[in-house]
C-alpha positions in Angstrom: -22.1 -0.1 8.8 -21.4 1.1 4.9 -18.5 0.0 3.4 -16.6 2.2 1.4 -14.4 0.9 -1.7 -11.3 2.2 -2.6 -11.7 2.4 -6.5 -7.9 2.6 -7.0 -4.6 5.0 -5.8 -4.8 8.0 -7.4 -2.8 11.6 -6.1 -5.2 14.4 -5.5 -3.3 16.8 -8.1 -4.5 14.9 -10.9 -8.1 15.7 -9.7 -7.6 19.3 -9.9 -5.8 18.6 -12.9 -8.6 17.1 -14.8 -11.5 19.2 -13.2 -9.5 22.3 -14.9 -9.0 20.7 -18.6 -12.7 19.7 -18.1 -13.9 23.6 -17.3 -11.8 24.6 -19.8 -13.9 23.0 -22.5 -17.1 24.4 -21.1 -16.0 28.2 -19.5 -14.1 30.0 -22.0 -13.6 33.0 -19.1 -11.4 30.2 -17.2 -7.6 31.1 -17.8 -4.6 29.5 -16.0 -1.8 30.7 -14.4 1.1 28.7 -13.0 4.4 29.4 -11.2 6.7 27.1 -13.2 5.2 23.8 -12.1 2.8 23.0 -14.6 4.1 19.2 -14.6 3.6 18.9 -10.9 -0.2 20.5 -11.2 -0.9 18.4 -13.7 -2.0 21.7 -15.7 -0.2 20.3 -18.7 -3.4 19.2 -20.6 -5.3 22.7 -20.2 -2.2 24.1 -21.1 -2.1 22.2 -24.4 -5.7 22.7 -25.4 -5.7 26.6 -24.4 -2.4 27.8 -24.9 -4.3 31.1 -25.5 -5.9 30.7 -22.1 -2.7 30.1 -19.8 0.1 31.9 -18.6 3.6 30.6 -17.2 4.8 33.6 -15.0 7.6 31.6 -13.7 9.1 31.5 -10.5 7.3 34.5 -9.3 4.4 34.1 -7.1 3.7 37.0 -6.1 3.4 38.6 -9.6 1.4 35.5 -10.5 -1.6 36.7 -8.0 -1.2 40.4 -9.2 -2.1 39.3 -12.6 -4.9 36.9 -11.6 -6.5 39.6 -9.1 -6.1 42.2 -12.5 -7.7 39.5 -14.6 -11.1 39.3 -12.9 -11.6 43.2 -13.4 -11.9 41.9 -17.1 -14.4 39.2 -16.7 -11.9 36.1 -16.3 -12.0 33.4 -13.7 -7.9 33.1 -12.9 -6.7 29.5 -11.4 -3.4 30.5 -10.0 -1.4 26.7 -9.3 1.9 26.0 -7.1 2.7 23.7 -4.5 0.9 25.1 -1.2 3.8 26.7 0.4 4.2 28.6 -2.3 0.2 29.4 -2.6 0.1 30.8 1.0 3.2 31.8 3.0 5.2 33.3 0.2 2.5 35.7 -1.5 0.4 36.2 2.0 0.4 40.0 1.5 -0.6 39.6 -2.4 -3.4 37.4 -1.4 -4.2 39.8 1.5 -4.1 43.0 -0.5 -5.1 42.0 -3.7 -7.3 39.4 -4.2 -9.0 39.1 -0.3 -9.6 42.7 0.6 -10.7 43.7 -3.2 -12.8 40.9 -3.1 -11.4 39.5 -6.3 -12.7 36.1 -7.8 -9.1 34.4 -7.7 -9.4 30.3 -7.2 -5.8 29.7 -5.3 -5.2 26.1 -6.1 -2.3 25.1 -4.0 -0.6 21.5 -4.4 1.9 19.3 -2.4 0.1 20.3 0.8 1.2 18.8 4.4 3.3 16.5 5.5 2.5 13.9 2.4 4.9 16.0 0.6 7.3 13.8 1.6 11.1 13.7 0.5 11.4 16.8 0.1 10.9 17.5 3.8 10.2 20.6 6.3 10.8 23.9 4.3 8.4 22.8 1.6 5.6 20.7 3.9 3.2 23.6 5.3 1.3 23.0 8.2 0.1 26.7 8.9 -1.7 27.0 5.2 -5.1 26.2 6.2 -4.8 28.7 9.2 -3.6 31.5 7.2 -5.9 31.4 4.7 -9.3 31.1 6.7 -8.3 33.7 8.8 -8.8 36.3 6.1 -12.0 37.7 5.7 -14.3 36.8 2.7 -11.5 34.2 2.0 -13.6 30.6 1.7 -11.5 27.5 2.3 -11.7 24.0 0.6 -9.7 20.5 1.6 -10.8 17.7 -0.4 -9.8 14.3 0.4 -9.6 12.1 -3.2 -9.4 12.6 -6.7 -12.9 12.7 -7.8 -13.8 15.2 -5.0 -10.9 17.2 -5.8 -12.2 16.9 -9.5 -15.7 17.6 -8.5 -14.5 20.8 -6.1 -12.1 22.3 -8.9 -15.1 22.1 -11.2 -17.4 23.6 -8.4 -15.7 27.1 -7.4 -15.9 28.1 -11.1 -19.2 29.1 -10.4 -18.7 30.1 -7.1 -18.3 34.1 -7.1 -15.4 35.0 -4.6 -12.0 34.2 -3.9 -11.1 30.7 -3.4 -8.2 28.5 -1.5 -8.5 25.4 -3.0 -5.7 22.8 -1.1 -4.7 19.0 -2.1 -2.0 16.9 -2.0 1.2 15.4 -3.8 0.8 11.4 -3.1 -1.6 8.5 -4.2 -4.2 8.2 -2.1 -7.5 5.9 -1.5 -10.2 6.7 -4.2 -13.5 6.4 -2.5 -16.3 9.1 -3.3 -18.3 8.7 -5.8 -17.1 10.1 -9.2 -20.7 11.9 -9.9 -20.6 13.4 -6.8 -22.7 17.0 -6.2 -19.8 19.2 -5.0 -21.2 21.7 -2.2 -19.3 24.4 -0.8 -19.9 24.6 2.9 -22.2 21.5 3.2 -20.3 18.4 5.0 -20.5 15.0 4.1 -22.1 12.3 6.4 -20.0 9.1 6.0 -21.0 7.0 8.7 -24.0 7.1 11.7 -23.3 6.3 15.0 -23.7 7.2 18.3 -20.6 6.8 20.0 -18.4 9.2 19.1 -18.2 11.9 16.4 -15.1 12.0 14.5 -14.8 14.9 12.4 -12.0 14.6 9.2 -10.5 16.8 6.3 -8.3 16.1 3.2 -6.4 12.4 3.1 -7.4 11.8 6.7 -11.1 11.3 5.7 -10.0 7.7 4.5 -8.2 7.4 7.7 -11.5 8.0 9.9 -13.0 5.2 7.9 -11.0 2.6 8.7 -10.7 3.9 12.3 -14.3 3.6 12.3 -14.3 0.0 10.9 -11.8 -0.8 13.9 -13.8 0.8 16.6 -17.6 -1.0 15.2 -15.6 -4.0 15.7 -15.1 -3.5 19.3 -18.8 -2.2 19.4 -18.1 1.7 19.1 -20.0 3.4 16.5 -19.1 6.9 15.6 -20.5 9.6 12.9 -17.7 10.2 10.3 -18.1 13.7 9.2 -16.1 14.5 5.5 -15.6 18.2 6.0 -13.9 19.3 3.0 -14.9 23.3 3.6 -13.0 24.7 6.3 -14.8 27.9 5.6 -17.3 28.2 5.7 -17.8 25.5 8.4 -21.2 23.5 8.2 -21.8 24.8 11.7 -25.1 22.6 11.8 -24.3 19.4 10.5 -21.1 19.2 13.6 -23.7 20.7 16.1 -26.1 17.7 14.9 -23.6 15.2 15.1 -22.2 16.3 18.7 -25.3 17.3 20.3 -26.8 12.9 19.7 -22.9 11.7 20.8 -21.2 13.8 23.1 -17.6 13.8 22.2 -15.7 14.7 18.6 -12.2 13.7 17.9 -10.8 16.4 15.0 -8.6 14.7 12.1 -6.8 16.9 9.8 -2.9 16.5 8.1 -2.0 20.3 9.8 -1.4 22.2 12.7 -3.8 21.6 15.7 -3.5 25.7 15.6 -5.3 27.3 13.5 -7.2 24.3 11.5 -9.9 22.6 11.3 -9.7 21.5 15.1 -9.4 24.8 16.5 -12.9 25.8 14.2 -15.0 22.9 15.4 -13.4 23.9 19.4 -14.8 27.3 18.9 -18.0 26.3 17.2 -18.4 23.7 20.5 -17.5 26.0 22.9 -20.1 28.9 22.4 -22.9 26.6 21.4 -22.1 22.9 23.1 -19.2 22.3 24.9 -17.9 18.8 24.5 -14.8 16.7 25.1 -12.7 17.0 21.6 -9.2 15.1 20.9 -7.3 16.4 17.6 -5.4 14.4 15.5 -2.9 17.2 13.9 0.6 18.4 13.7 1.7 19.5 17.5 3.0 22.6 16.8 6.0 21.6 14.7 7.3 21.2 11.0 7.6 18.4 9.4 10.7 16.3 8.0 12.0 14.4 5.1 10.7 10.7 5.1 7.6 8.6 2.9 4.4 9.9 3.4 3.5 6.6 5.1 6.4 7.1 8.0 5.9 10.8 8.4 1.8 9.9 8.8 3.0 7.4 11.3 5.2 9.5 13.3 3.3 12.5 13.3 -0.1 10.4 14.6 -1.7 11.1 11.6 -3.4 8.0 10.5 -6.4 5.7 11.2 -4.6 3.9 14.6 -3.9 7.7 16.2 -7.9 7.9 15.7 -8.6 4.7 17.5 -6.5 5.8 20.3 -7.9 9.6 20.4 -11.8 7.4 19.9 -10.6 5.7 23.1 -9.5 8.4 25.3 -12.3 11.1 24.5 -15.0 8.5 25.1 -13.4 8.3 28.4 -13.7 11.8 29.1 -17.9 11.8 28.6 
């Protein structure tokens, strides 16, 4: 079984953070745009070194994805950053109208995602965001689950021509992929090989799936641990792969069991290989104030929930 090292705590944000200062060395058609939270998007650096290249609109989302969607018809490649419940819920018509139907090259980079939040509890946690945003057409959807994937992925949809929902998180979390990684949009990540159980996992519950799956080989289940950080597109082969050699998938994912990640891989199963699935999400509720640590805990959101959801589909074969 591989072992995988966490290289030290570091918050998602930061990832993005750095990818952006890094592509703004090397793209000058990279500009920045942020909704009065350039400390909490780490977009402080970029902002210091192209002062030419970003724009504080304030607190005014919805005029900050105008602007970005008006930017590309010049050329530019517009970062828009605020805290996800900001990104998605509050400018869904913008996004809709502007940047999704025109087709418009916009990367929506949206922080403080999910429950991790924390403290600052239910009306700023979104659980729907992933949902919303692969539901509109053309839209693709990333979820990275560390800081140099994050890193990596900001770097990656630069190039990528299209618009772009890019979604990570507030807290420290394990570092664990490698820092030189090859970023590819749509293509999952095969963590572990086993034959037991498929156990599918987005954003900071990838971490999560590994040590689930270093519980379970000690009670001799192996499972394939599958990093998907595109939601869309979904690597429909690499799931079909998986499932098709162990017969059952248990979904992880720090959102609603509606409309995420776990609702994709159901459909995928279901018109090409029906197969027992548990998912580990959000039951149809918001969230609350509390540490990211109680709130994973409550919610079922971490590596024993997994175990237990291992358990019980396995069952179901």
């Amino acid at each position: 079984m591989k072992k995988y090292t966490d290289t030290g705590k570091k918050d998602t944000r930061s990832g993005f953070g750095d990818g952006l200062t890094e592509l703004g060395k090397k793209n000058k058609d990279v500009v920045a745009l942020c909704a009065d939270l350039t400390g909490s998007l780490k977009m402080d650096e970029f902002k210091e070194n192209h002062p030419d290249r970003f724009f504080q609109i304030g607190i005014a989302e919805a005029n900050m994805i105008g602007i970005a969607a008006g930017m590309t018809i010049g050329g530019k490649i517009p970062f828009t950053g605020t805290f996800a419940n900001f990104s998605t819920g509050r400018v869904y018509d913008q996004i809709r109208q502007s940047v999704a139907y025109s087709g418009k090259n916009v990367k929506i980079c949206a922080s403080h995602a999910g429950i991790t939040l924390g403290e600052d509890g239910a009306t700023h946690q979104i659980l729907e965001d992933l949902g919303l945003m692969k539901m509109l057409p053309g839209m693709t959807v990333i979820n990275t689950c560390d800081y140099n994937q994050t890193k990596a992925a900001t770097i990656a949809i630069a190039d990528f021509e299209g618009p772009v929902y890019l979604r990570f998180g507030r807290p420290k979390v394990a570092n664990f992929t490698p820092a030189d990684q090859n970023f590819q949009i749509g293509k999952a990540v095969q963590l572990q090989e086993g034959t037991d159980v498929t156990i599918i996992a987005t954003g900071h519950l990838v971490w999560e799936a590994l040590q689930a799956a270093e519980t379970l080989n000690e009670s001799g289940i192996t499972a394939d641990v599958i990093n998907i950080h595109t939601i869309k597109p979904l690597d429909d082969e690499a799931i079909l792969k998986s499932v098709k050699k162990t017969g059952c998938v248990v979904t992880a994912e720090e959102h609603n069991f509606l409309g995420g990640l776990g609702e994709s891989v159901a459909r995928l199963l279901s018109t090409h290989h029906p197969a027992p699935q548990e998912f580990i999400a959000t039951q149809d509720t918001f969230g609350e104030s509390g540490t990211p640590e109680q709130l994973m805990d409550k919610y079922g959101l971490n590596a024993s929930a997994i175990v237990n959801a291992t358990k019980k589909v396995i069952a179901r074969k």
